[in-house]
C-alpha positions in Angstrom: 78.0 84.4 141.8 75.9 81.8 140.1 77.2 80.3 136.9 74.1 81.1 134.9 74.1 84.8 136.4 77.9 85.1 135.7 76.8 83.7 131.7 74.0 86.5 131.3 76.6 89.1 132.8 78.7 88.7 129.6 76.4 89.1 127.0 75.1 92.5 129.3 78.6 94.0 129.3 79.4 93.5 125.7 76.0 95.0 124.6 76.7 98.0 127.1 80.7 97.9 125.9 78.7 98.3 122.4 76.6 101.6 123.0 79.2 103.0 124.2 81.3 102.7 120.9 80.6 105.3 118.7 77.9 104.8 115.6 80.7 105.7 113.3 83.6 103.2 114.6 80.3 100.4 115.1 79.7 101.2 111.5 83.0 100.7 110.4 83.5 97.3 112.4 80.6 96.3 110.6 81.6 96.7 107.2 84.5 95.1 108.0 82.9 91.9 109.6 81.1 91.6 106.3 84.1 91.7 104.2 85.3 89.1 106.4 82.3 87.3 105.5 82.6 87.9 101.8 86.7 86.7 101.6 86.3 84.1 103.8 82.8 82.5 103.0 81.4 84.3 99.6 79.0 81.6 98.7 77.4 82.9 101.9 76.3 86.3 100.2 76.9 85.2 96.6 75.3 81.3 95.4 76.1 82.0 91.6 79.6 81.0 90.5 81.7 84.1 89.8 83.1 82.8 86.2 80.0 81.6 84.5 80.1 82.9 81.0 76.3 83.5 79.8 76.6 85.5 76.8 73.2 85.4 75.7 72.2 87.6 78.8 75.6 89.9 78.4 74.6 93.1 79.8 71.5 92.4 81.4 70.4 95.0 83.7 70.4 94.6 87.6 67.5 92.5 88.8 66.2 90.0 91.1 68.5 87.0 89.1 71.5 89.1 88.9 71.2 92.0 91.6 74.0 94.3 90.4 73.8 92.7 86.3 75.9 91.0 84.4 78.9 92.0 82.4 80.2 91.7 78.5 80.7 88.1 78.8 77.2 87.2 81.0 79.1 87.2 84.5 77.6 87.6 87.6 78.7 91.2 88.4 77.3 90.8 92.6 79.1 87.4 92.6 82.2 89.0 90.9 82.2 91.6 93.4 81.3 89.4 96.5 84.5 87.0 95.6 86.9 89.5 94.6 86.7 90.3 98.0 89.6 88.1 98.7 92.1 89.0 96.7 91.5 93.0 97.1 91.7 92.3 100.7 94.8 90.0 100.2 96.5 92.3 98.7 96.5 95.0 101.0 96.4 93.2 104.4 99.7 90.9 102.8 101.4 94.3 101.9 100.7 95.5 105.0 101.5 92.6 106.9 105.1 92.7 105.1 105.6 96.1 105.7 105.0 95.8 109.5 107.3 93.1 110.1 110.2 94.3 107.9 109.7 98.1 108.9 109.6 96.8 112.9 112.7 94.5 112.9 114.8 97.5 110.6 113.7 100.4 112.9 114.6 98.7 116.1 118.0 97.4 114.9 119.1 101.1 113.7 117.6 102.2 117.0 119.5 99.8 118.8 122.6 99.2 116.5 125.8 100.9 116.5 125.6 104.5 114.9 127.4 103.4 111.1 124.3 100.6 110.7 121.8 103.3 112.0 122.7 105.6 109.4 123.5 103.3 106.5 119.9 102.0 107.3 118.6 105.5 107.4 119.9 106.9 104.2 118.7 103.6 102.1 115.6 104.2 103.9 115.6 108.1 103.1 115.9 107.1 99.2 113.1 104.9 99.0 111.1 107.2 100.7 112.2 109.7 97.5 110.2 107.7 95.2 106.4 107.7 95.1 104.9 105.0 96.7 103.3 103.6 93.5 105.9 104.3 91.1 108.2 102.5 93.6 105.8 99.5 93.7 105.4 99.7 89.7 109.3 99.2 89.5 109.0 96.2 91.1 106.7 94.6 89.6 107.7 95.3 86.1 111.6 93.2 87.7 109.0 90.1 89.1 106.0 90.8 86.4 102.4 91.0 87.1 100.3 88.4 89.9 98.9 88.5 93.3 102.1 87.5 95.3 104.5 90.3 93.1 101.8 92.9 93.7 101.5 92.0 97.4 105.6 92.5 97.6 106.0 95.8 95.5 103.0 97.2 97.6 104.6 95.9 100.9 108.1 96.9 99.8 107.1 100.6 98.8 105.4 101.0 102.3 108.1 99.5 104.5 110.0 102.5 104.7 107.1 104.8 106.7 107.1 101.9 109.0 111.0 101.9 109.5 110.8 105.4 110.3 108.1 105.0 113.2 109.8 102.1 114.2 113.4 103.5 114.8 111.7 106.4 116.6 109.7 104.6 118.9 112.7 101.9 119.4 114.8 105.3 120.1 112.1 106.4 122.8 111.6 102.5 124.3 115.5 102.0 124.6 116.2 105.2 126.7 113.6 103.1 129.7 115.7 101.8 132.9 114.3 98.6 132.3 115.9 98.0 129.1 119.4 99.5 130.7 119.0 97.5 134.0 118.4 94.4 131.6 121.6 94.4 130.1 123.3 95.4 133.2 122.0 92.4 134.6 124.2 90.1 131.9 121.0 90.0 129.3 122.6 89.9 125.7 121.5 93.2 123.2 119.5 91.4 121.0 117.3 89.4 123.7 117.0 93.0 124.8 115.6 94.2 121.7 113.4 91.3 120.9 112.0 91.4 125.0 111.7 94.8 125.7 112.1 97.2 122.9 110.1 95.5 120.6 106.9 94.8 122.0 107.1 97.9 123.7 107.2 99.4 120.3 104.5 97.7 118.5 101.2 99.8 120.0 101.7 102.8 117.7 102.8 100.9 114.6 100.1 98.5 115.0 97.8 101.6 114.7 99.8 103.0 112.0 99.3 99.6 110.0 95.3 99.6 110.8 95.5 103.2 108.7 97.7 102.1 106.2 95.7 98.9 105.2 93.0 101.2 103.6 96.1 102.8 101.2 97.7 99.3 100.7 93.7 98.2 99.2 93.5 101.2 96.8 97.0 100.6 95.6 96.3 96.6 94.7 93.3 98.0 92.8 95.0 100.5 90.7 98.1 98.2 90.3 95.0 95.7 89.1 93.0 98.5 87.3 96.6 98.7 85.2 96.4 94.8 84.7 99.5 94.2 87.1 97.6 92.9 90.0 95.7 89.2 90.2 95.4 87.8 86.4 92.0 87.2 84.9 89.7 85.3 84.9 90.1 85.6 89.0 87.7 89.0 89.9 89.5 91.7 91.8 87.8 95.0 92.2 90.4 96.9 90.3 90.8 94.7 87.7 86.5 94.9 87.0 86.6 98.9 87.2 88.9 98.5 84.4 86.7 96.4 82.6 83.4 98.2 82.8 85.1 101.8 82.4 84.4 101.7 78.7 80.3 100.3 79.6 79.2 102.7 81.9 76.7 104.3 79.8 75.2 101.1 78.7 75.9 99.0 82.8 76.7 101.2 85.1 77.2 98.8 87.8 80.2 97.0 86.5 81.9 100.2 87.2 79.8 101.7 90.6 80.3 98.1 92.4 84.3 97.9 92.6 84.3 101.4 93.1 82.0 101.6 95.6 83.6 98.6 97.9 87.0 100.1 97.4 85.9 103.4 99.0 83.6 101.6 101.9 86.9 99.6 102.7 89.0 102.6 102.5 86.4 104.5 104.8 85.9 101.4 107.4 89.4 100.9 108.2 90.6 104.7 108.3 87.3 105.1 110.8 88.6 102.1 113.0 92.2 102.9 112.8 91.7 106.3 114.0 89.9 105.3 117.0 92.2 102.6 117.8 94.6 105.5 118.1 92.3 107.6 120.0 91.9 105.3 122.8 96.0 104.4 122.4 97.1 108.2 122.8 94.2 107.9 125.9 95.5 105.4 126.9 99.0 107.2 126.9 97.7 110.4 128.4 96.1 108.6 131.2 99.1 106.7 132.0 101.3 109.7 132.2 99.0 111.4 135.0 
């Protein structure tokens, strides 16, 4: 094959990978390649600066200067929204992030650990799983105190458990394999076992689980933020400007309908793509096991 057949041929098979993938999933990846956009870049989408005070147009109504208005002090309320992407979306993907990693190497070591650290594990794990995920993450913070970071940690810390759970079972299901028994039989030391083979083989399903968990770990940095526990003004954070235009919706509605609306389209994008990722995972299984 030619090189500049073999160059078309890749463009052709993504665009025919991308009819195939359903307009709800394509929809979803799309809102979250413009969030992407909006944390990583936001003078892309928004050119005014998100913290210039203007209070003799406080108020204004949306137009073609300021598409979404402005609030009580004259702020940009599209350039609030298009740079608060970041730390909404730090929030939640930081929580989850922690709550993967820490829920992953705890589930595999009471899996794999002798039956006293499996159940001291479990029954710590059982009472955090007895508070409520927000009242757990609220505790926390009011120990550290209010900010970005301490938000990202109680939010993390109050969804670790869940993952801890999945973990030990799937560690339970990965470490009952041959391989993992003819590995150690072999002379291959327990924990090189665990990190080799019982780990990775248990990531798939949690990676999933995180995907659908992001979209809870989002909503909680915005009501921790709606409460003033989250990121600290003057920085914008959707939750954080719900709470400030609750009390102006009559007079500009958009400082209220523009968080609110990109919480619930991040919430919606990444439940659509995390259920599809584990569609095509439990597929996946299915066709491996005929």
């Amino acid at each position: 094959m030619s090189v500049p057949a073999l160059a078309f041929s890749r463009p052709a098979r993504a665009a025919r990978a991308a009819r195939r993938l359903p307009l709800g999933p394509l929809l979803a990846w799309a809102v979250l390649v413009l969030l992407a956009v909006a944390a990583l870049a936001p003078s892309l989408l928004a050119s005014q600066p998100p913290n210039a005070v203007d209070p003799v147009n406080a108020l204004a109504a949306p137009g073609s200067e300021h598409l979404l208005g402005t609030d009580q002090l004259g702020r940009d309320v599209f350039s609030r929204l298009v740079h608060g992407t970041r730390d909404s979306l730090v929030v939640g993907l930081g929580a989850t992030g922690l709550a993967l990693g820490a829920g992953a190497l705890l589930g595999v070591l009471a899996a794999t650990s002798r039956a006293v650290v499996d159940e001291v594990l479990m029954r710590l794990t059982d009472i955090l799983l007895a508070f409520p995920g927000l009242l757990l993450a609220l505790l926390v913070i009011a120990l550290l105190g209010p900010g970005t970071g301490h938000a990202t940690l109680a939010i993390g810390l109050s969804m670790a458990p869940g993952f801890v759970r999945l973990a030990r079972a799937q560690a339970l299901g990965v470490g009952r394999a041959d391989y993992v028994h003819h590995a150690v039989g072999f002379g291959q030391r327990p924990w090189s076992a665990r990190l080799r083979h019982v780990l990775p083989n248990a990531l798939p399903p949690l990676v999933v689980f995180a995907t659908l968990s992001i979209s809870g770990a989002v909503i909680s940095g915005a009501s921790l933020s709606f409460l003033g526990l989250g990121p600290q003004p003057p920085d914008p954070e959707w939750g954080s400007m719900l709470a400030e235009g609750r009390g102006q919706f009559e007079d500009a509605w958009a400082l209220a309908l523009g968080p609110g609306v990109a919480v619930l389209l991040t919430a919606a994008a990444l439940t659509v793509v995390g259920r599809d990722l584990q569609r095509r995972l439990e597929g996946r299984q299915g066709h491996g096991r005929r």
